[in-house]
C-alpha positions as CSV (number, residue, x, y, z in Angstrom):
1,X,98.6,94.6,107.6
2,X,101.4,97.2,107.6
3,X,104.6,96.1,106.8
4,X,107.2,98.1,108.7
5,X,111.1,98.2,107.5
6,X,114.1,99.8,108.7
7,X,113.7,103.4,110.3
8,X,116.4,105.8,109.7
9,X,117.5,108.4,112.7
10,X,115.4,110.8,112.9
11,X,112.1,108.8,111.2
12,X,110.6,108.2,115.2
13,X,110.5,112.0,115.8
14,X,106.7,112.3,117.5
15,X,106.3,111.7,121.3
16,X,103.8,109.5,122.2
17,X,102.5,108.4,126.0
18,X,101.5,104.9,126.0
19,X,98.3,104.8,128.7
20,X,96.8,102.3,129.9
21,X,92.7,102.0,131.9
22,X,93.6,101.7,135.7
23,X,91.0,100.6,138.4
24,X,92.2,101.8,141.6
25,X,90.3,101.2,145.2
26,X,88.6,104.7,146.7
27,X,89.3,103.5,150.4
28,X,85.2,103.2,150.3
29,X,84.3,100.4,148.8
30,X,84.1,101.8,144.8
31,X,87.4,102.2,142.7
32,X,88.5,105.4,140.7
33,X,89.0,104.8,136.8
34,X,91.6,106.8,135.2
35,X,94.2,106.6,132.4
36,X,97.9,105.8,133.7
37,X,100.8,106.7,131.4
38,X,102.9,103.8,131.1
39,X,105.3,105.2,129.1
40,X,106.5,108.2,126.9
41,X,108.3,107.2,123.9
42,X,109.3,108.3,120.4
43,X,107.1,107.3,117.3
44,X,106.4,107.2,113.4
45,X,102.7,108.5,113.4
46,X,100.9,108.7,110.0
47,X,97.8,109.0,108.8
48,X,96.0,106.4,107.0
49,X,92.7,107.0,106.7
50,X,90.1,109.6,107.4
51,X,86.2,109.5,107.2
52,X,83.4,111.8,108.3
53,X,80.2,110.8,109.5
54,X,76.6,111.9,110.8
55,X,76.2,110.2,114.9
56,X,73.3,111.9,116.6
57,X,72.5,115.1,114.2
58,X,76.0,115.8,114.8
59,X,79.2,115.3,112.1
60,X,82.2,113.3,113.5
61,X,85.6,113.3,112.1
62,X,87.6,109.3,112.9
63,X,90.8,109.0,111.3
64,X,92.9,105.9,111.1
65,X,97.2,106.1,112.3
66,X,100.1,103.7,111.9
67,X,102.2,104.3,115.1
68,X,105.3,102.7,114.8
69,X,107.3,102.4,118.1
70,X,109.9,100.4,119.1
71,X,109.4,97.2,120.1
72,X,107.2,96.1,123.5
73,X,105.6,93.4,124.4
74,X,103.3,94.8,127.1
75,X,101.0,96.8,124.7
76,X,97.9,95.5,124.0
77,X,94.5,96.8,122.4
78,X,93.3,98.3,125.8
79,X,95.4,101.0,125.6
80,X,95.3,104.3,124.2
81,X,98.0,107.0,122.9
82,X,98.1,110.6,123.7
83,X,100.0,111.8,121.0
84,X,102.2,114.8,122.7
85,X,102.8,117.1,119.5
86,X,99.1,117.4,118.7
87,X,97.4,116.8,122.3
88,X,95.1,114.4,120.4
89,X,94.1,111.0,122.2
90,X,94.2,107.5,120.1
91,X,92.7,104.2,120.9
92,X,94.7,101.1,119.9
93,X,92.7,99.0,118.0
94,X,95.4,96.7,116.7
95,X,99.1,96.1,117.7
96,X,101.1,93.8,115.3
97,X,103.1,91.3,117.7
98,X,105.7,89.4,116.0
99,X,108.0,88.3,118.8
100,X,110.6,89.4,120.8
101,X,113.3,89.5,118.1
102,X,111.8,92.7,116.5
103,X,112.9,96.1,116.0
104,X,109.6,97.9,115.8
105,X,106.5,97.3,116.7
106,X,103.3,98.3,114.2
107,X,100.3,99.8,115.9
108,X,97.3,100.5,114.2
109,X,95.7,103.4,116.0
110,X,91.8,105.5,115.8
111,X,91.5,108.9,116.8
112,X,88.0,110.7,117.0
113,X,85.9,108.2,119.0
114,X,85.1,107.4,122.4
115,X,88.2,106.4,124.4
């Protein structure tokens, strides 16, 4: 489990959009599925880990992130990030609650799999 202090100015300096999985009704009787950007807001990303492995006679790159953010309490594990710097897409596969009183709020984040 991270364990996330103090951030001095500057430390949040990568622009994240918070999305979240949207159902919406077609006027036809089916729904359209899309990503809806919740919010834009400034992070900590860093890398964590990285692996590479063999799916389907094909090699696939996953790497692990700690996103820290400031602190939300609408962010869950059904979300994903689009990380704005890099263009690169990240599902949430763990967000650290702690309660309302907090600063910051630790996300643990995966980017090269199906979002």
């Amino acid at each position: 489990m991270p364990i996330v202090g103090r951030y001095e100015i500057g430390e949040l300096d990568q622009r994240v959009e918070l999305q979240k999985f949207t159902r919406s009704p077609d006027g036809q009787g089916g729904f359209t599925e899309t990503w809806t950007t919740e919010a834009t807001v400034w992070a900590h990303v860093r890398p964590q880990t990285g692996r590479e492995r063999e799916f389907a006679d094909r090699q696939t790159a996953e790497a692990g992130y700690l996103v820290v953010i400031r602190y939300r309490d609408d962010v869950d594990e059904t979300w994903r990030f689009k990380w704005l710097n890099t263009g690169r897409l990240m599902n949430i596969r763990y967000v650290q609650q702690r309660g309302g009183r907090e600063l910051y709020l630790p996300i643990e984040a995966e980017r090269g799999v199906a979002t």
